[in-house]
C-alpha positions as CSV (number, residue, x, y, z in Angstrom):
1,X,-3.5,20.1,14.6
2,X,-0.6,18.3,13.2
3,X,1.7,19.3,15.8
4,X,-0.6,18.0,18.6
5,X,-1.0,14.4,16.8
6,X,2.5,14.2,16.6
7,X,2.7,14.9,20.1
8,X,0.6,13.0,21.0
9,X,1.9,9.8,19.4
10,X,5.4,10.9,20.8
11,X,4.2,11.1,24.6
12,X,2.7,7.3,24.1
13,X,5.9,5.7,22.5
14,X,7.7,7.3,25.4
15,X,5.1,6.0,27.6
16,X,5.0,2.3,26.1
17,X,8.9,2.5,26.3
18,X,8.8,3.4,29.7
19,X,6.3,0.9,31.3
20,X,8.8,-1.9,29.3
21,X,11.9,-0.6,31.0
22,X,9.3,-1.0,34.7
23,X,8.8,-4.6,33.2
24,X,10.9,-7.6,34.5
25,X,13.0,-9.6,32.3
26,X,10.3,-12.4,31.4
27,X,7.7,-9.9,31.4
28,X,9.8,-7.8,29.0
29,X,10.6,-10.8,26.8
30,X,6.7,-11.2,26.2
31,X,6.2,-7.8,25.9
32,X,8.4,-7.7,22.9
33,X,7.2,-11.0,21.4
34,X,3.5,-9.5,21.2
35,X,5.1,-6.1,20.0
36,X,7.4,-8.2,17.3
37,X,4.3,-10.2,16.2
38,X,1.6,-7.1,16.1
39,X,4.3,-5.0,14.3
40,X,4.7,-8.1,11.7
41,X,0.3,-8.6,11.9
42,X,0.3,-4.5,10.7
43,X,2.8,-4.6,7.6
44,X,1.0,-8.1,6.4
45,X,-2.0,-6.6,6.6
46,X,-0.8,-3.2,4.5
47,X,0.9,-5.7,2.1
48,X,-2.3,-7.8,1.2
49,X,-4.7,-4.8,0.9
50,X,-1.9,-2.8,-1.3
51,X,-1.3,-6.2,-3.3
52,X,-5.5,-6.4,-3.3
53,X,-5.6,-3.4,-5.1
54,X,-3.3,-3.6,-7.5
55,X,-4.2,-7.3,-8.6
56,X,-7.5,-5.5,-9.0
57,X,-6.3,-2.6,-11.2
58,X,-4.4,-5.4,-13.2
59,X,-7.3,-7.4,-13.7
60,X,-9.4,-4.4,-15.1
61,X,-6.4,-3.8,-17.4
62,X,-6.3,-7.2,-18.7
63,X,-10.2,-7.4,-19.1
64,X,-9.8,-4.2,-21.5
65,X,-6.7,-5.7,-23.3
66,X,-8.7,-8.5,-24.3
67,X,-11.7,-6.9,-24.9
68,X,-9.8,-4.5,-27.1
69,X,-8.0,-8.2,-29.2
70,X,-11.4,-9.6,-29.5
71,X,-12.6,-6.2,-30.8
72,X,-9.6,-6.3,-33.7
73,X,-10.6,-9.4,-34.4
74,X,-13.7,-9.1,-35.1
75,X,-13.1,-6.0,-37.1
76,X,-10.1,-7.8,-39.3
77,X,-12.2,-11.0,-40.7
78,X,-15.8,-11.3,-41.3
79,X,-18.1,-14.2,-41.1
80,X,-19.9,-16.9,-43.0
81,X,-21.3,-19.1,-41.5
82,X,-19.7,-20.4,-38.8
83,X,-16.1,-20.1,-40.7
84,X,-14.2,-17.0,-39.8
85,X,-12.3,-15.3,-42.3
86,X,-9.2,-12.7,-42.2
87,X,-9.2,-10.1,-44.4
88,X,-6.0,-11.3,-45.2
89,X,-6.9,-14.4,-46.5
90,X,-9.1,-12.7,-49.4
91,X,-6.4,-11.6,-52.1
92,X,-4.0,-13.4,-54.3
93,X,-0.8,-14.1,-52.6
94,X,2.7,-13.7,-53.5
95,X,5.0,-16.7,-54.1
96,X,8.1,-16.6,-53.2
């Protein structure tokens, strides 16, 4: 299976290659302009969606860290009222 896709892909690069070397010069120079500019179109296209996803893994990550800071938080102070307090604010402190 593999060996005829690979065959397959080699027979039309040797095709493509020979149909430019038919080509005239002009011809030729176009030729490789739309080639350039496809060949360019392709790897932008593979950069965005590989940059897509991994913006969008490191968005879930940073939605967990903060979940997982507002979750200390909350566990380190308690509430009265509306005023927050730490834990740490609830015994005598040193001086110094």
């Amino acid at each position: 299976m593999i060996e005829r896709l690979l065959g397959g892909l080699t027979l039309a690069v040797c095709l493509v290659l020979l149909l430019r070397l038919m080509l005239g010069r002009r011809r030729r120079q176009r030729f490789d302009a739309a080639a350039r500019q496809a060949w360019a179109g392709g790897r932008q296209a593979l950069r965005r969606t590989l940059q897509w996803r991994t913006s969008r893994r490191e968005a879930a990550s940073a939605a967990e860290v903060a979940e997982a800071a507002i979750r200390r938080a909350r566990s380190a102070s308690t509430r009265e009222g509306n005023v927050i307090r730490p834990k740490s604010f609830r015994g005598p402190r040193k001086p110094h």
